[in-house]
Biopython code that builds the backbone (N, CA, C, O; Angstrom):
import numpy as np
from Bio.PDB.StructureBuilder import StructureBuilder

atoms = [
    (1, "UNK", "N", (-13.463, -51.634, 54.331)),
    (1, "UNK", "CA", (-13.113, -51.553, 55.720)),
    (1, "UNK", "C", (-11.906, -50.630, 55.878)),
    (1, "UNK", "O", (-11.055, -50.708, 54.992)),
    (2, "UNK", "N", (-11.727, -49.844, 56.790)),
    (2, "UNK", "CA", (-10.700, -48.726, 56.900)),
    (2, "UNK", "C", (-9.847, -49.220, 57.985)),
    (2, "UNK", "O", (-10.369, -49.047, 59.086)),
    (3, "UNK", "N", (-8.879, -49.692, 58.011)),
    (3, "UNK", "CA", (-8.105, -49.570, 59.009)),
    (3, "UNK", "C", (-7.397, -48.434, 60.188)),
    (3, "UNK", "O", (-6.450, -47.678, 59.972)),
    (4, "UNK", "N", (-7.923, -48.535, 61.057)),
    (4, "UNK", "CA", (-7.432, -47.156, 61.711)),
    (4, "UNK", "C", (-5.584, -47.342, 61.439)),
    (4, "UNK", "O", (-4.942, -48.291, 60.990)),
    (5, "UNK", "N", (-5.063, -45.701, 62.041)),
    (5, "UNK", "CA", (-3.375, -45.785, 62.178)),
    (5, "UNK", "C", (-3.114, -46.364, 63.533)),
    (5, "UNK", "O", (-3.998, -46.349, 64.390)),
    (6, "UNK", "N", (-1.900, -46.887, 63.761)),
    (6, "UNK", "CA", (-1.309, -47.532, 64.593)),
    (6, "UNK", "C", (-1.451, -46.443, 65.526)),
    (6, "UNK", "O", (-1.432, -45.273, 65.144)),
    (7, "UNK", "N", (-1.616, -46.829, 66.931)),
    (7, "UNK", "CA", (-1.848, -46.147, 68.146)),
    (7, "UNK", "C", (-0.050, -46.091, 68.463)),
    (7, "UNK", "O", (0.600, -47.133, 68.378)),
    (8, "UNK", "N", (0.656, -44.687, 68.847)),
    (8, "UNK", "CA", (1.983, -44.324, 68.891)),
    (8, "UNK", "C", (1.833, -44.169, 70.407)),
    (8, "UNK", "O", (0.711, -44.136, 70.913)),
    (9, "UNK", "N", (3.047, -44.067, 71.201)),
    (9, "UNK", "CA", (2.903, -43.835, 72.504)),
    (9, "UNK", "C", (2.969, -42.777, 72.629)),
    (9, "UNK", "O", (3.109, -42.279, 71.512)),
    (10, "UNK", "N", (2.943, -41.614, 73.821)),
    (10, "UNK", "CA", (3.178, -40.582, 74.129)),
    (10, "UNK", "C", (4.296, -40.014, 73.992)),
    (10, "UNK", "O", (4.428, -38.854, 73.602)),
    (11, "UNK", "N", (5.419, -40.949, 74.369)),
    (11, "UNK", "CA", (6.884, -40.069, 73.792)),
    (11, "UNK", "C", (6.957, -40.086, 72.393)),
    (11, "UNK", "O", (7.522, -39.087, 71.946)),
    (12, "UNK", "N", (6.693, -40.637, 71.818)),
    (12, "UNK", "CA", (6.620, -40.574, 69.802)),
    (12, "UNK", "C", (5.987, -39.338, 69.879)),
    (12, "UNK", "O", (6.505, -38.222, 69.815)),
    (13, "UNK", "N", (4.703, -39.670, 70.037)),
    (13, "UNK", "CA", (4.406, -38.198, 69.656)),
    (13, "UNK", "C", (4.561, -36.950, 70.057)),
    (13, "UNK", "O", (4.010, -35.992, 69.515)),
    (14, "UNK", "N", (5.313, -36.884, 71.020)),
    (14, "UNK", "CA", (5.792, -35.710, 71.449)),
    (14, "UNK", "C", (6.681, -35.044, 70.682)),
    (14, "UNK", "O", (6.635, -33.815, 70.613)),
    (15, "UNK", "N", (7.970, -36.062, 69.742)),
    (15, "UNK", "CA", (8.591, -35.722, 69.148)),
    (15, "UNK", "C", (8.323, -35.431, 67.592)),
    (15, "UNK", "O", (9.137, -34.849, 66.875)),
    (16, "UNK", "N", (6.996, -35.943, 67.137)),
    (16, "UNK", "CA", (6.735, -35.716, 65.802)),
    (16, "UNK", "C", (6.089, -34.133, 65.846)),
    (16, "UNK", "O", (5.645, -33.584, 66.855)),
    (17, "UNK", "N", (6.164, -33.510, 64.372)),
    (17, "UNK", "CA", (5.770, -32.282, 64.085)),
    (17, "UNK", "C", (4.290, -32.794, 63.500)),
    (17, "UNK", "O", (3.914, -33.724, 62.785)),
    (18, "UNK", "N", (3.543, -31.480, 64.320)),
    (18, "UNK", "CA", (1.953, -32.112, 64.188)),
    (18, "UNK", "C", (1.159, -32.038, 62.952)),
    (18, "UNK", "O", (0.200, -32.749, 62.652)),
    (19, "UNK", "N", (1.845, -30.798, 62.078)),
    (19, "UNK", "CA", (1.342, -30.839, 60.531)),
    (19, "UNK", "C", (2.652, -30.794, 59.881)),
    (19, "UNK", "O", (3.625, -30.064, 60.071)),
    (20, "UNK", "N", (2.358, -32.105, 58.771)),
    (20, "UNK", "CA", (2.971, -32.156, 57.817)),
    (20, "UNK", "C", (2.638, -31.652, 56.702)),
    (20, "UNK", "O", (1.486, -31.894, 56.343)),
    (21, "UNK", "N", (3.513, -30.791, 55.781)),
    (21, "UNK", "CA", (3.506, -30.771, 54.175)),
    (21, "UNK", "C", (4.115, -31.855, 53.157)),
    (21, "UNK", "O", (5.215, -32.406, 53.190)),
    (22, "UNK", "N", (3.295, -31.960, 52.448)),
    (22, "UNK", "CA", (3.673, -33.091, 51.403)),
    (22, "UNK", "C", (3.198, -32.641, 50.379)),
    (22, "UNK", "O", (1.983, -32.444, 50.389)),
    (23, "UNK", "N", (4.102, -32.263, 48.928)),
    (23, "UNK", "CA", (3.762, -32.213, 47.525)),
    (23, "UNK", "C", (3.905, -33.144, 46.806)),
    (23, "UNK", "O", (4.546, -34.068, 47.306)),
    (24, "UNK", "N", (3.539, -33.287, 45.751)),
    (24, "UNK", "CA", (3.471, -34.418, 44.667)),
    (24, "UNK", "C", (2.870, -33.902, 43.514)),
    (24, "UNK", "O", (1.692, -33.586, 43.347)),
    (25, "UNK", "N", (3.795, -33.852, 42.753)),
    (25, "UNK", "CA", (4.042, -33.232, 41.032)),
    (25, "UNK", "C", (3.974, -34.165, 39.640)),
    (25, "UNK", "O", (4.895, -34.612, 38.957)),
    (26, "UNK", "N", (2.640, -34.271, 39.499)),
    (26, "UNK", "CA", (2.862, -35.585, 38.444)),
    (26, "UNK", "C", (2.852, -34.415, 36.741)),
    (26, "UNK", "O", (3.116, -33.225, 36.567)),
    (27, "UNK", "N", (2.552, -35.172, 36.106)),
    (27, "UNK", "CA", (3.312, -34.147, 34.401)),
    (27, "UNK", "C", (1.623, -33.361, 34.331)),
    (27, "UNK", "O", (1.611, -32.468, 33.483)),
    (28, "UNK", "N", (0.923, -33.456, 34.704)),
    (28, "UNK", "CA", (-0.203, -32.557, 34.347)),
    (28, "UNK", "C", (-0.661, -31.947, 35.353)),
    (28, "UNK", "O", (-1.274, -30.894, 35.179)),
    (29, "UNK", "N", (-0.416, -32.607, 36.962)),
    (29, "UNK", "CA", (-1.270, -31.677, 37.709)),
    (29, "UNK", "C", (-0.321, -31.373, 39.271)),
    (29, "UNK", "O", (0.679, -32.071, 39.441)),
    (30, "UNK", "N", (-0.723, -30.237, 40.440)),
    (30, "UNK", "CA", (0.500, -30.241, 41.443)),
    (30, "UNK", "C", (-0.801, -30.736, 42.525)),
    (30, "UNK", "O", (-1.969, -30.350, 42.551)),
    (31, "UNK", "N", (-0.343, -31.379, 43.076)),
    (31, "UNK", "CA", (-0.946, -31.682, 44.505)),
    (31, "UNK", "C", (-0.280, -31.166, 45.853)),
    (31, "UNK", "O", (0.935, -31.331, 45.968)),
    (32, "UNK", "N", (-0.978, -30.561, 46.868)),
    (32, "UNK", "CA", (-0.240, -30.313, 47.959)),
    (32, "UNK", "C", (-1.396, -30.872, 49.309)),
    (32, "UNK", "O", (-2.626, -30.850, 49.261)),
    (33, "UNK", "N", (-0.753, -31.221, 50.144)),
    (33, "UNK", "CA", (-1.901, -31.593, 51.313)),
    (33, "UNK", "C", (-0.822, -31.472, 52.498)),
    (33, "UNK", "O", (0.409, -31.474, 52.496)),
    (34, "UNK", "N", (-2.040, -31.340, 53.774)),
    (34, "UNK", "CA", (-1.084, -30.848, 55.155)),
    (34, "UNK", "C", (-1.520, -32.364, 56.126)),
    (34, "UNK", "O", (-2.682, -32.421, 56.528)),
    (35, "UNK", "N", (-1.071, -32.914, 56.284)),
    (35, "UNK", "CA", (-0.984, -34.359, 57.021)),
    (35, "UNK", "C", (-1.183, -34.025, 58.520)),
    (35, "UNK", "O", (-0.443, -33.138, 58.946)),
    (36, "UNK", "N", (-1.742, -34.383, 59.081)),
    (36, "UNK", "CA", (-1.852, -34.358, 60.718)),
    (36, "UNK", "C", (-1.533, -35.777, 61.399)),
    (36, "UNK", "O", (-2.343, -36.651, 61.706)),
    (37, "UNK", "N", (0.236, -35.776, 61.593)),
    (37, "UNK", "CA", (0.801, -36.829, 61.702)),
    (37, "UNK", "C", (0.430, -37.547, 62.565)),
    (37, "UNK", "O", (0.124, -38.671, 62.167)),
    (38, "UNK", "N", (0.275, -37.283, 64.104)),
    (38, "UNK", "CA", (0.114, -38.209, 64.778)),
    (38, "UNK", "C", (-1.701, -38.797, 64.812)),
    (38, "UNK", "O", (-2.309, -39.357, 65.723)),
    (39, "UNK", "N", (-1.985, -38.546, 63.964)),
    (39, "UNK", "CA", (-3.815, -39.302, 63.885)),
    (39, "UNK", "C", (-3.407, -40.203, 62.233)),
    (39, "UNK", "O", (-4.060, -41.115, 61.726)),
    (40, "UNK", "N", (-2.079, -39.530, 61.680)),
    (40, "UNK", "CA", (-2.410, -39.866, 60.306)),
    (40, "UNK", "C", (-3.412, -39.983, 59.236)),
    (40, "UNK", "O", (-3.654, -40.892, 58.442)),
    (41, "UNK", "N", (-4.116, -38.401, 59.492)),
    (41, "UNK", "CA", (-5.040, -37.821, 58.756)),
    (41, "UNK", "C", (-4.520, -37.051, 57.735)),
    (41, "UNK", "O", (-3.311, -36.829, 57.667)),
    (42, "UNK", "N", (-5.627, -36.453, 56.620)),
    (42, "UNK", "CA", (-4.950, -35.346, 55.940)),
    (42, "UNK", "C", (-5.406, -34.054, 56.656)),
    (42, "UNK", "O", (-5.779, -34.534, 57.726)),
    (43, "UNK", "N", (-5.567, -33.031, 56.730)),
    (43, "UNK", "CA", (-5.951, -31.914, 57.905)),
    (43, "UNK", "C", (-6.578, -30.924, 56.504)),
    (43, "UNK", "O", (-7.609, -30.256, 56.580)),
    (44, "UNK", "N", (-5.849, -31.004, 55.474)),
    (44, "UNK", "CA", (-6.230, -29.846, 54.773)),
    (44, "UNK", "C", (-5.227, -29.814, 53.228)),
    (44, "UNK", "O", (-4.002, -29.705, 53.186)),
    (45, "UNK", "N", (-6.235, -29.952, 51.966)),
    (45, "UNK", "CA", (-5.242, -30.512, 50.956)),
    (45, "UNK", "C", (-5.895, -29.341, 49.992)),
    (45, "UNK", "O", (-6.851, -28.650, 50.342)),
    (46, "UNK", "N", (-5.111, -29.213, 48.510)),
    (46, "UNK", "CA", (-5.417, -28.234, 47.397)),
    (46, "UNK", "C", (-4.982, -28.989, 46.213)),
    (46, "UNK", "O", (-3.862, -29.470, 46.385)),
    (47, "UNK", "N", (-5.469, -29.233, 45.136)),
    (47, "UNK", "CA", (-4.910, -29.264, 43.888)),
    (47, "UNK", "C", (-5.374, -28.998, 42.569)),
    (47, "UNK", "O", (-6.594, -29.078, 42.422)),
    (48, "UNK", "N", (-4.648, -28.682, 41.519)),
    (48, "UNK", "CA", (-4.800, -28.215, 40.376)),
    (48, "UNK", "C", (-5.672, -28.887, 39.702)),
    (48, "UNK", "O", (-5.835, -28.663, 38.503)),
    (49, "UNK", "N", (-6.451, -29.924, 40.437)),
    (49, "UNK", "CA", (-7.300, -31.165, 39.479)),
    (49, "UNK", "C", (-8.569, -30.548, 40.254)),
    (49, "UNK", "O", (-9.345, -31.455, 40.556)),
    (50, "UNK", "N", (-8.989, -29.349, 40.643)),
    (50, "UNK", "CA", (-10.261, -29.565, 41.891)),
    (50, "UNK", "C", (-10.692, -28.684, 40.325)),
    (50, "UNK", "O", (-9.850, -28.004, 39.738)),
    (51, "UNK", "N", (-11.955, -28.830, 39.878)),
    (51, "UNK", "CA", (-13.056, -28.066, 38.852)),
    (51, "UNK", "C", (-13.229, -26.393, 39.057)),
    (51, "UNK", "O", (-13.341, -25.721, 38.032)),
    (52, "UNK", "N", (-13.250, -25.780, 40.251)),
    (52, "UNK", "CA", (-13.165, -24.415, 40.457)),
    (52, "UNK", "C", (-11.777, -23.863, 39.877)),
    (52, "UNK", "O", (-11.806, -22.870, 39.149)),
    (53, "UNK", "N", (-10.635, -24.452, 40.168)),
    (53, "UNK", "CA", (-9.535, -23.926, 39.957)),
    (53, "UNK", "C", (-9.407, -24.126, 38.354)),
    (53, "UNK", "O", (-9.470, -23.076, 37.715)),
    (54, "UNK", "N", (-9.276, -25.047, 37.781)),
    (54, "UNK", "CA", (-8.982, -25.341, 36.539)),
    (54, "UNK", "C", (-9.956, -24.290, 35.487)),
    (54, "UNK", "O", (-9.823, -24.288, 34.263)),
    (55, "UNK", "N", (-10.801, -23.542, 36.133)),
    (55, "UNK", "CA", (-11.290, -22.786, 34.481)),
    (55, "UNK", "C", (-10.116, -21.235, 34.865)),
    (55, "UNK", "O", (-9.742, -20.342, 34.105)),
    (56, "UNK", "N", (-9.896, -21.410, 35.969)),
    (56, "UNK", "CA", (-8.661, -19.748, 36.015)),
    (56, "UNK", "C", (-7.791, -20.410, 36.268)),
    (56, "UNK", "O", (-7.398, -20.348, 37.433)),
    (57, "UNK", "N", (-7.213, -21.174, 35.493)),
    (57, "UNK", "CA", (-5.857, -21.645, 35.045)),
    (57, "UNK", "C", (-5.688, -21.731, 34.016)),
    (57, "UNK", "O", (-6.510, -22.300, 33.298)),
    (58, "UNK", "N", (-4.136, -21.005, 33.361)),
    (58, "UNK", "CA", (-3.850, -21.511, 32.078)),
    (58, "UNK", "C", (-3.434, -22.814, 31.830)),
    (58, "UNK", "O", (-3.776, -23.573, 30.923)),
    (59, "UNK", "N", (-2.515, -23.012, 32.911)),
    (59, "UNK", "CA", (-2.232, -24.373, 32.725)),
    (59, "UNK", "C", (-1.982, -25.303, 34.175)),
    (59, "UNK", "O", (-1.854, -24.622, 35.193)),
    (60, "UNK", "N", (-1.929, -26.338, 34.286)),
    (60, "UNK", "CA", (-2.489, -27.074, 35.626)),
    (60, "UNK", "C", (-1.252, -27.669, 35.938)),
    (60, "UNK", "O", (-1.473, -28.696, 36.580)),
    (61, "UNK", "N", (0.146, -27.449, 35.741)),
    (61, "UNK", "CA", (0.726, -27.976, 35.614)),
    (61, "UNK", "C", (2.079, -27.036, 36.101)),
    (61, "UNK", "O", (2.652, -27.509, 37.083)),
    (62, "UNK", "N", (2.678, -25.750, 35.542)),
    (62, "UNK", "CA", (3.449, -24.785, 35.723)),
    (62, "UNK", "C", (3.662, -24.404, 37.253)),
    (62, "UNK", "O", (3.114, -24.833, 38.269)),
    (63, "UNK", "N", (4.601, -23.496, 37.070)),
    (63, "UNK", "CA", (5.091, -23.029, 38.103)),
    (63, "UNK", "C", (4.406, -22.136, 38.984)),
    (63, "UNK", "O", (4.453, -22.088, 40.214)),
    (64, "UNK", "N", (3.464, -21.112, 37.800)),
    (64, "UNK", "CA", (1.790, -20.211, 38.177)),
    (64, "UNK", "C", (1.167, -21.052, 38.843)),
    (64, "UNK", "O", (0.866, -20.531, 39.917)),
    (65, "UNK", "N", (0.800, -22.114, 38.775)),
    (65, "UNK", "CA", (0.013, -22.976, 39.212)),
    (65, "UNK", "C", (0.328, -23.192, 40.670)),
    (65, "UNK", "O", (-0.522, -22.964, 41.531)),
    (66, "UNK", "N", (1.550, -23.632, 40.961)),
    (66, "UNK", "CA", (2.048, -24.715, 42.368)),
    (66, "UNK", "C", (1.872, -22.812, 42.841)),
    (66, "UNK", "O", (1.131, -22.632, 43.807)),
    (67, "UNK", "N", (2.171, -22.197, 42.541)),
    (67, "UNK", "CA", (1.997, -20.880, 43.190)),
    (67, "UNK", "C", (0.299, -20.309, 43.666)),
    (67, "UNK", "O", (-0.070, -19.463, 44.480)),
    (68, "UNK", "N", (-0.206, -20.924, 43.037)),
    (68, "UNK", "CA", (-1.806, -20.609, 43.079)),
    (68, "UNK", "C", (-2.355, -21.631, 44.237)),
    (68, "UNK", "O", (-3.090, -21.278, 45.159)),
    (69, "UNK", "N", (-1.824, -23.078, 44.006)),
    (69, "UNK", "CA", (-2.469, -24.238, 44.682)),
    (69, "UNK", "C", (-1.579, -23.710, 46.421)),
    (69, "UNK", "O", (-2.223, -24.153, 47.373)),
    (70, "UNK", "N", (-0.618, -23.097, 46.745)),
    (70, "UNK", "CA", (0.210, -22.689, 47.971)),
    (70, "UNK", "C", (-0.454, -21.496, 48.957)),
    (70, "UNK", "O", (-0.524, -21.447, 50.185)),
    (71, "UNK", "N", (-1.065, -20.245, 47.582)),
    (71, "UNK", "CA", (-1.531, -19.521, 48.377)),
    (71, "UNK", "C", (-3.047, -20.346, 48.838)),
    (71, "UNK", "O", (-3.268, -20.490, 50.041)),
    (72, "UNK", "N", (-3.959, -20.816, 47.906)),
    (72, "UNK", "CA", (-5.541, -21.602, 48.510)),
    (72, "UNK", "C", (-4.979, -22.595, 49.167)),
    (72, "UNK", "O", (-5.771, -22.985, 50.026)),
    (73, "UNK", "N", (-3.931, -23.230, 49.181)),
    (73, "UNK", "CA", (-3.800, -24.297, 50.734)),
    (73, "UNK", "C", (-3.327, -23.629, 52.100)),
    (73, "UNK", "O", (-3.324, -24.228, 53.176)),
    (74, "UNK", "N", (-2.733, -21.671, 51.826)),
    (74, "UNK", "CA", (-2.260, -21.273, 53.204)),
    (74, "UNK", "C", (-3.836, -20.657, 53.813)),
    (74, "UNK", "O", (-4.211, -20.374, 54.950)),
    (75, "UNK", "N", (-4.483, -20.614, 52.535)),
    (75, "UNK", "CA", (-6.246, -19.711, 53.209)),
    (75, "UNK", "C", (-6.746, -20.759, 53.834)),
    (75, "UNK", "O", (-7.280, -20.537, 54.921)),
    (76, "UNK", "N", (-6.700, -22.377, 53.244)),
    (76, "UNK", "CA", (-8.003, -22.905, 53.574)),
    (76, "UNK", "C", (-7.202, -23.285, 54.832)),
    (76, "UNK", "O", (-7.896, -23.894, 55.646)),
    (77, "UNK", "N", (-5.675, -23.050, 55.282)),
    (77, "UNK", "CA", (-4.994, -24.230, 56.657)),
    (77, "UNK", "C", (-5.497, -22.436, 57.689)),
    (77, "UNK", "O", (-5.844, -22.559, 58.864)),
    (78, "UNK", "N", (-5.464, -21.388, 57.223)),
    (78, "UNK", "CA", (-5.735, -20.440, 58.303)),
    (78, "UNK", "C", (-7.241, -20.481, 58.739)),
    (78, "UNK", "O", (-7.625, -19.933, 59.772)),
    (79, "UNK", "N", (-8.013, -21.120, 57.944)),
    (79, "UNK", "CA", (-9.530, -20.921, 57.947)),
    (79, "UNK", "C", (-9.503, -21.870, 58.995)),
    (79, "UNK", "O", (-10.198, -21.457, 59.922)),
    (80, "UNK", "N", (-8.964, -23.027, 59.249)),
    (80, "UNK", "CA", (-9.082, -24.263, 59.866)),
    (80, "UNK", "C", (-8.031, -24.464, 61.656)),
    (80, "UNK", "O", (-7.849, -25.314, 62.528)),
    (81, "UNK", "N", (-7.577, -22.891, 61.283)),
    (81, "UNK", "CA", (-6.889, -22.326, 62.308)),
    (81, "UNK", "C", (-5.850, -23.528, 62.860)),
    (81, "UNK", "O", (-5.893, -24.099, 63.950)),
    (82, "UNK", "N", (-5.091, -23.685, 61.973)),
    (82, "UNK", "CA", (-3.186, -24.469, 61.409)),
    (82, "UNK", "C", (-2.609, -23.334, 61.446)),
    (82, "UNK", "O", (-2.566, -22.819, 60.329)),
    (83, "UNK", "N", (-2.046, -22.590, 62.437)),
    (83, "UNK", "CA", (-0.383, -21.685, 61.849)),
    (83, "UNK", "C", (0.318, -21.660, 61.651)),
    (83, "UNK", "O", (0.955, -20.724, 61.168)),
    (84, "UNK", "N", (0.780, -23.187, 62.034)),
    (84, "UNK", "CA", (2.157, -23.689, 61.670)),
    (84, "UNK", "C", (2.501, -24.983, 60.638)),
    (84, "UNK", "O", (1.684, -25.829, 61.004)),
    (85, "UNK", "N", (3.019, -25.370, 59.913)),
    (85, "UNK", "CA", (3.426, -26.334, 59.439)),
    (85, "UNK", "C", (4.682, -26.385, 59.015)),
    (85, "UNK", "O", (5.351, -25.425, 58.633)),
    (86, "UNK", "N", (5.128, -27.907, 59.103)),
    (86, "UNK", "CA", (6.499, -28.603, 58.802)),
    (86, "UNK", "C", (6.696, -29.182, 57.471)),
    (86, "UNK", "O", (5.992, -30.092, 57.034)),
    (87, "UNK", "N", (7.670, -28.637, 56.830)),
    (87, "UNK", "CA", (7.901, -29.317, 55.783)),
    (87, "UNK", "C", (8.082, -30.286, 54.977)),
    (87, "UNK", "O", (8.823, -29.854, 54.094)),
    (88, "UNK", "N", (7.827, -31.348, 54.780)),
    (88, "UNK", "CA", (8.692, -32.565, 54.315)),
    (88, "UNK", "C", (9.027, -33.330, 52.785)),
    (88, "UNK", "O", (8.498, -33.968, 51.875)),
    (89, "UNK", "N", (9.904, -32.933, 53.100)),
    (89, "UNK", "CA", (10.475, -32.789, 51.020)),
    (89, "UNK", "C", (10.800, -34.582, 50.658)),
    (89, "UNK", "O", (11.172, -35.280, 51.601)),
    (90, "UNK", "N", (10.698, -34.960, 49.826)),
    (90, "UNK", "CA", (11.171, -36.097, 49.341)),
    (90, "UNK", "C", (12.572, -35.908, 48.636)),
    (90, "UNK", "O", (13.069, -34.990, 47.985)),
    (91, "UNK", "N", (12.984, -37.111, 49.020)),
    (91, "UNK", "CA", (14.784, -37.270, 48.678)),
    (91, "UNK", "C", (15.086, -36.164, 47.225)),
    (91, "UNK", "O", (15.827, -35.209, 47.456)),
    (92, "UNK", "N", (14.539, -36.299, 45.823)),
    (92, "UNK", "CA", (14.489, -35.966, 44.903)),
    (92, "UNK", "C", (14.031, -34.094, 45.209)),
    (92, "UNK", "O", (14.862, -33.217, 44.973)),
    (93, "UNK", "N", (13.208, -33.902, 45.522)),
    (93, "UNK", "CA", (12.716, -32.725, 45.224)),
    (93, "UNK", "C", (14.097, -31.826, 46.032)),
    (93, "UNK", "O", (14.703, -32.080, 47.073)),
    (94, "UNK", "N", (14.249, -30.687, 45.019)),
    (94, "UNK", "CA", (15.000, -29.863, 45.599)),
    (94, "UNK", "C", (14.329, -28.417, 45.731)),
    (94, "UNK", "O", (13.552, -28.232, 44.794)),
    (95, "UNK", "N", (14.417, -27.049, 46.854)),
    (95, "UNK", "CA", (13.744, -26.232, 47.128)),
    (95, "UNK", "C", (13.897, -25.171, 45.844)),
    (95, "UNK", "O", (14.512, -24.107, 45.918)),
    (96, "UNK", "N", (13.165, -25.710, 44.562)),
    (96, "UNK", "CA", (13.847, -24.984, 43.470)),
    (96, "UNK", "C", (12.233, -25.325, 42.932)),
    (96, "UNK", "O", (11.557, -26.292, 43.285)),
    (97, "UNK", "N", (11.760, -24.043, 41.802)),
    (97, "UNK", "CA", (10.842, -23.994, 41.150)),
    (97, "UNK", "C", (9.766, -24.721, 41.207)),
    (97, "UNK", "O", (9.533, -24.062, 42.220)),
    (98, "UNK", "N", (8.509, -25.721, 41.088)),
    (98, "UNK", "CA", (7.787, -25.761, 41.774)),
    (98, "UNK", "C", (7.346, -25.973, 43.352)),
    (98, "UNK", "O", (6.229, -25.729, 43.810)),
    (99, "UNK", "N", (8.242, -26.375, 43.919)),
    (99, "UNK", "CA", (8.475, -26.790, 44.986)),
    (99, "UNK", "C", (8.611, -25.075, 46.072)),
    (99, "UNK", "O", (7.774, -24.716, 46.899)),
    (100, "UNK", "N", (9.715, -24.426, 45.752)),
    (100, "UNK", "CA", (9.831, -23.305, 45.861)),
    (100, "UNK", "C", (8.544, -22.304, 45.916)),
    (100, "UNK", "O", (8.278, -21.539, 46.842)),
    (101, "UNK", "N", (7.813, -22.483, 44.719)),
    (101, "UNK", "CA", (6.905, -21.585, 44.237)),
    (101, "UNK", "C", (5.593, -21.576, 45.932)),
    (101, "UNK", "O", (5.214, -20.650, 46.648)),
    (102, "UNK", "N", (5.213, -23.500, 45.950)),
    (102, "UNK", "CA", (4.220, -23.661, 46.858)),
    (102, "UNK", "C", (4.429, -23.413, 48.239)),
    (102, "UNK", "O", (3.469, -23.081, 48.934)),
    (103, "UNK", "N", (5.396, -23.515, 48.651)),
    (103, "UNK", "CA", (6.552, -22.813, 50.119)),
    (103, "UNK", "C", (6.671, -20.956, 50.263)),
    (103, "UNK", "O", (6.841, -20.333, 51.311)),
    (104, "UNK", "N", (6.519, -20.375, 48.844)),
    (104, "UNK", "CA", (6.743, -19.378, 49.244)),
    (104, "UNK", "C", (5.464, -18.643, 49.481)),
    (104, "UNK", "O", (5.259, -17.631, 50.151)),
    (105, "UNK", "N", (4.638, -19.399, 48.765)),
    (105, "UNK", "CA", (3.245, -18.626, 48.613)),
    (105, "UNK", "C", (2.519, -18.790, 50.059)),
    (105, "UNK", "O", (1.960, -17.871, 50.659)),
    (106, "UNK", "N", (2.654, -20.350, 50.577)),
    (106, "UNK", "CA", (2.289, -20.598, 51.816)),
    (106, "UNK", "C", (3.122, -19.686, 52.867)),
    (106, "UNK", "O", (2.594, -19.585, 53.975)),
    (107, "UNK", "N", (4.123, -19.133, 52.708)),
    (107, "UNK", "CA", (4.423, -17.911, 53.454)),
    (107, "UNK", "C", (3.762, -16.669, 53.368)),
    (107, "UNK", "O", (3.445, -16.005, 54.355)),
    (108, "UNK", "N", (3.524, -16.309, 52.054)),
    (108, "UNK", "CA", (3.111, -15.399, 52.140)),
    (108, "UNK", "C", (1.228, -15.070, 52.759)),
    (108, "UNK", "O", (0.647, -14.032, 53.076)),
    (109, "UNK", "N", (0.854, -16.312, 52.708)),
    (109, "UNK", "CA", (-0.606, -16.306, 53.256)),
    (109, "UNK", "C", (-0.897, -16.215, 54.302)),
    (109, "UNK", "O", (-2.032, -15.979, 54.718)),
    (110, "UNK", "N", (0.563, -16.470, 55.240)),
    (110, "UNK", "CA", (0.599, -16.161, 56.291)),
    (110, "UNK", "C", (0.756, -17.363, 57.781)),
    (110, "UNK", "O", (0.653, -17.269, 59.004)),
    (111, "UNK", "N", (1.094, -18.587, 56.651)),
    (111, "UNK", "CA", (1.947, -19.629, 57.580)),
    (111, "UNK", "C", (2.825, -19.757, 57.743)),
    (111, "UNK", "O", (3.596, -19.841, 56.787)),
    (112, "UNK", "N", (3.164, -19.829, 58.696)),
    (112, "UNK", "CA", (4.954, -20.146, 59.580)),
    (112, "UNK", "C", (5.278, -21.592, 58.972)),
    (112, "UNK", "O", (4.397, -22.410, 58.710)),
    (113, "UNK", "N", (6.629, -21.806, 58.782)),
    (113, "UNK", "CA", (6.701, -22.482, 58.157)),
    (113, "UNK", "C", (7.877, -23.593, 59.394)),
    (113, "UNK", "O", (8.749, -22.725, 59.434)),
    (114, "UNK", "N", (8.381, -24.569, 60.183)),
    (114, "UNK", "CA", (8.569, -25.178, 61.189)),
    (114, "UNK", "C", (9.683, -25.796, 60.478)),
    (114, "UNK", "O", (10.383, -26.637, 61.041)),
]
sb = StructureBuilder()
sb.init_structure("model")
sb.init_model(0)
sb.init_chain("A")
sb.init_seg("    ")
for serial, (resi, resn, name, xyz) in enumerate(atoms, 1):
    if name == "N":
        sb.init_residue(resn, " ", resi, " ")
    sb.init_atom(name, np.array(xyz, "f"), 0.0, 1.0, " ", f" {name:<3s}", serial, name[0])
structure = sb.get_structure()
């Protein structure tokens, strides 16, 4: 059984940013996904664990990598016509090497970054 998300009022959501970024870096693989906050959906996700990506990878894990998984999450959020997204870093992560890598690439694909 799926529980839907809590129904927010109109002023909440006025103030939330409508796509979220969220990474998550475990020791073998990078995950990135774009959250569509106020439905509390995912809108559009990439990671180093999907079978296409992993045979043109050296390794699933590196800094090449979160750089690879940034630019195929800025194609597949333009395909789905997302231009914008908001960042949201966890306490720990600092804007330094993988983290860095998936932010810059998603710039360069051609998302604004909020």
């Amino acid at each position: 059984m799926v529980i839907p998300p809590p129904v927010r009022t109109p002023r909440i959501t006025n103030f939330l940013k409508p796509y979220v970024l969220k990474m998550h870096f475990t020791n073998n693989f990078v995950n990135a996904q774009v959250i569509h906050s106020p439905t509390a959906t995912v809108a559009c996700s990439a990671s180093s664990q999907e079978k296409a990506l992993r045979s043109s990878m050296e390794n699933t894990r590196d800094v090449a990598a979160a750089a690879k998984i940034g630019k195929l999450l800025g194609e597949r959020l333009l395909y789905k016509k997302i231009p914008a997204v908001s960042v949201s870093l966890k306490r720990e992560q600092k804007y330094h090497g993988k983290v860095k890598a998936v932010i810059d690439s998603l710039r360069e694909a051609g998302v604004k970054l909020l």
